[in-house]
N, C-alpha and C positions, 0 to 999 in steps of 0.2 A: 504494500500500500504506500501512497505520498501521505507525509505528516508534513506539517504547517510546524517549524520550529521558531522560536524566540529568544535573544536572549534580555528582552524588555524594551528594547529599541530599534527604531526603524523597521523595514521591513520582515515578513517572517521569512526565513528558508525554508523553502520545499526539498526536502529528502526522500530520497526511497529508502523503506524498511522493509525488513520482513521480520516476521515474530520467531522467536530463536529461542531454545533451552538452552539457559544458561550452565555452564558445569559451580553447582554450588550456588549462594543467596547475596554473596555481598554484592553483584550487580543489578537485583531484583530489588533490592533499598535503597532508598534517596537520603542520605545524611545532609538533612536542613540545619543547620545554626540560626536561630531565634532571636531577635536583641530582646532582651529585657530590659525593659523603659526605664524601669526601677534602679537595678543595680546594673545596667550598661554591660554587662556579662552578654556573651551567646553561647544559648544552652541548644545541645546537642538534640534534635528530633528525629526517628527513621520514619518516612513512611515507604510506599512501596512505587517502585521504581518498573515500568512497563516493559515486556520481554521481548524488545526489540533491537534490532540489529543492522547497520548499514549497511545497504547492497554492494557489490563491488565496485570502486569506481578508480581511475589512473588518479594515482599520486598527484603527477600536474594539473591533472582537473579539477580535485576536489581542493589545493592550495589557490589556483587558479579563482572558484567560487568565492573562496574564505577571503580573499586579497579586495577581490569588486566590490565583497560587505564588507569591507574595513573603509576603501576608499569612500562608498556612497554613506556611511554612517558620518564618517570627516568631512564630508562636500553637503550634507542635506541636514547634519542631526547633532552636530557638533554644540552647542551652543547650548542642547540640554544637557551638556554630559557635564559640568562645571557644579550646578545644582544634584547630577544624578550620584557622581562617582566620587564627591566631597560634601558629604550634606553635614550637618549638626553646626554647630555651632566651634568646636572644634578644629573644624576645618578650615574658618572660614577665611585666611591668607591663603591657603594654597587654593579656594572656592575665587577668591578675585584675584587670583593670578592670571587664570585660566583663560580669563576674557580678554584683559592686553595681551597675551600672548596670541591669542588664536586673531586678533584685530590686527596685531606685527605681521601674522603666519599671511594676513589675505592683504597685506597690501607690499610686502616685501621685494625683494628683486628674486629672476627664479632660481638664481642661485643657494639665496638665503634660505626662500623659501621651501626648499628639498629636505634642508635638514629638516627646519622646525616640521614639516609635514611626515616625516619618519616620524619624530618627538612625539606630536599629538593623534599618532597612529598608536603608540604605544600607550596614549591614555585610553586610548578605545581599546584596543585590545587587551591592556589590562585589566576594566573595567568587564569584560568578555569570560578570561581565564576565571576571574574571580568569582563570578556569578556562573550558578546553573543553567544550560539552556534546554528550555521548560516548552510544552506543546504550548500551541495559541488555545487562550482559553477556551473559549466555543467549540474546539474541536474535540475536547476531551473525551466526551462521552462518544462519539461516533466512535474515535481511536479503541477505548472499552469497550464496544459492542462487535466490534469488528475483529477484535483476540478471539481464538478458538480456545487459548485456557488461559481466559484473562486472571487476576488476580482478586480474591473473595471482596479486599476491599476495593471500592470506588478509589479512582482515582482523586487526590485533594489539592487544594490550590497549590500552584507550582511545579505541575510534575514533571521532572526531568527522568526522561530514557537514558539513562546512565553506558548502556552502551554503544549508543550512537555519539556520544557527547566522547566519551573519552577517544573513539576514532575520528571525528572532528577535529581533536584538541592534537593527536596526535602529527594529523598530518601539519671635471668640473672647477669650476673654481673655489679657492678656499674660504669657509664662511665666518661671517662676520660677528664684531663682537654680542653684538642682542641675539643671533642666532647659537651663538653657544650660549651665550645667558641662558636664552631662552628653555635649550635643550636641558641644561642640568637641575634648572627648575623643575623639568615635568619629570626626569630622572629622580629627583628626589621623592618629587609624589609617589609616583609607581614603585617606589622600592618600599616604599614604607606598608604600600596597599599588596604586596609579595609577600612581604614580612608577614603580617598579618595572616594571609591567607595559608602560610609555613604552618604557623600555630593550629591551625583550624584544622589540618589535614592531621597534625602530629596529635590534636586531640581524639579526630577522626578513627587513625590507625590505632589507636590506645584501645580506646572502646570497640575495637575488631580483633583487635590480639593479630593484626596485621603486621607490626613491624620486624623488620627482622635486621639479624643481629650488624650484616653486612651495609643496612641503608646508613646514609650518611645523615646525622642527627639535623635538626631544626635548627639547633645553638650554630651549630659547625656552617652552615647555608649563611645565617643571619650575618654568625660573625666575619665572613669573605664579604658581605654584601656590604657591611658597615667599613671594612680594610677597602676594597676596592672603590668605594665612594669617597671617603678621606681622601686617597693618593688624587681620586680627581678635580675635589673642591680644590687641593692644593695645588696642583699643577693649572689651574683657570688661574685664582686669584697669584699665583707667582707669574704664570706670563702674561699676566696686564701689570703687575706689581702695586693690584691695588691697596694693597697698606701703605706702599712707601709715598712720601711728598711727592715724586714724582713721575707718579704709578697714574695707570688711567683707569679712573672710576666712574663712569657716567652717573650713577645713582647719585653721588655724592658733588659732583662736578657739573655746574650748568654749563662751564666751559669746555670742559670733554663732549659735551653732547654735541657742541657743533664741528663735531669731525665724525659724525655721523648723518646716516642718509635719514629721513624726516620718521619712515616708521621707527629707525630704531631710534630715533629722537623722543617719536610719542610711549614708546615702551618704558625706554629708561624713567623720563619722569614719569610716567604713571609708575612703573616698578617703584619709583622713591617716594611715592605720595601713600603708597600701600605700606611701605614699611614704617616710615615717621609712625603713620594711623596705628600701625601693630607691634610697636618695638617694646613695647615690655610685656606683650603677650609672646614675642618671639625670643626674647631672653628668658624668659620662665621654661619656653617649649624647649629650648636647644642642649639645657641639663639633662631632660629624662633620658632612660635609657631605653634600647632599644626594648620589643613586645616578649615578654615570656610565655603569656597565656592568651587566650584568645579575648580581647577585649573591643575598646574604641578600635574601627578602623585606621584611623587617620589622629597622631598628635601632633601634625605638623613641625615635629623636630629634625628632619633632616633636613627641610623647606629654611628653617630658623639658621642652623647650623652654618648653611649655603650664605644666605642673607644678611647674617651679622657680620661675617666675612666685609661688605661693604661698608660699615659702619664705623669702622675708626675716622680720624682726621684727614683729611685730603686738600691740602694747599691746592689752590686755583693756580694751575699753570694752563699757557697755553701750547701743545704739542700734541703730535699724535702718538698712537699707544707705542711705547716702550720697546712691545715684544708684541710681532704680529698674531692672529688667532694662529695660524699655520702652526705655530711653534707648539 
């Protein structure tokens, strides 16, 4: 049969399934995480997950498919993902980052514009890996009546086909300083919204008696993610040498900005007008440490981390950067 898939945004994919015996039940259960409003915890729910299977289809075909829903979610849907994949209030610097960056991403040169549009493919696609992709709701019950040994319960909101989702899951010139900005800004998001999702799978395998003894731990994942992101915050802000007096900061420098082209003019000061607004909410955020357990998605401290970075002293000189992006 074709199912109508979702994963909450933009259009739905049509798939070919077929209903398949699974060997064993861990892919016949959907493990939902819950927020609770109360204590900000997500608590672990199973319900039952539909015994269906992707038909066969070429490797470059079905990447192919996955590539055109990334591009048209970035070209038509873009604009709710700021509110969808940063919500709370927690969030809410790296929630009005999103907007200047993606205003930079469409008026840039199309040099520039390549990176940031990889960048902000990574926020759609993170936002993707991290959520279940669930039938379209209206379809549900057809999908249920249409099993020949569907399962006792009704399908319940959200139901993701666990095994069509994980074979889904499975398959110039040099840019300019707002384009790397830009890039290690949504870098930050998305690693913290990975981090997160580490925790939720490592809670996941717990309550499966899944892990074993050769996987490589959550701590071990986190803590390469948190090493490999230092060495980059420090290599951006060393080759513009924005701490030193005569280092190039556009956030901090109304005079650096006029050695850039007008979007990444309008980035920088809006980026510096965001941070004044959240600078002691971004020195509170940039202490904590990384997620142990599965909680808030998003504490905005690697966002913090990246951004205070900008915030010492910077003598008005007038020059261009120091150390080109190339370097």
């Amino acid at each position: 049969m074709t199912v109508l898939l979702t994963w909450g945004h933009g259009r739905p994919i049509k798939v070919n399934v077929t209903e398949i015996e699974s060997i064993g039940t861990s892919l016949l259960l959907q493990n939902q995480f819950r927020l609770d409003l109360v204590t900000h915890q997500y608590e672990l729910v199973k319900v039952p997950s539909p015994p269906l299977g992707i038909m066969l289809m070429p490797v470059a075909k079905m990447r192919r498919m996955f590539d055109e829903y990334l591009e048209e979610l970035l070209g038509t849907d873009f604009w709710e993902f700021p509110q969808v994949c940063f919500r709370g209030d927690e969030c809410r610097v790296a929630r009005e980052f999103l907007t200047p960056i993606f205003q930079y991403h469409e008026a840039a040169t199309a040099n520039d514009r390549k990176m940031v549009h990889e960048s902000l493919k990574l926020v759609v696609l993170t936002h993707i890996m991290t959520h279940s992709l669930t039938l379209v709701e209206h379809t549900k019950g057809d999908v249920y009546r249409r099993l020949r040994n569907p399962p006792q319960e009704q399908f319940s909101h959200l139901t993701c086909p666990r095994h069509v989702q994980e074979k889904l899951r499975a398959s110039t010139r040099k840019p300019s300083w707002a384009a790397l900005f830009a890039s290690m800004l949504v870098l930050a998001m998305t690693i913290e919204t990975f981090q997160q999702t580490l925790r939720c799978k490592e809670k996941t395998e717990k309550e499966e008696g899944t892990i074993r003894q050769s996987d490589t731990t959550a701590d071990d994942k986190i803590a390469l993610m948190e090493d490999r992101f230092e060495h980059l915050k420090k290599f951006f802000h060393q080759g513009y040498r924005t701490h030193m007096a005569r280092g190039f900061n556009p956030l901090q420098s109304s005079e650096n900005r006029k050695f850039l082209d007008e979007p990444s003019r309008s980035l920088a000061a809006k980026a510096s007008d965001i941070v004044k607004a959240h600078h002691a909410f971004l020195v509170a955020r940039q202490v904590l440490p990384a997620p142990s357990t599965p909680s808030v998605p998003q504490t905005g401290r690697l966002v913090a981390q990246f951004l205070l970075g900008f915030s010492r002293p910077v003598k008005q000189h007038l020059h261009q950067p120091a150390v080109p992006a190339s370097s």
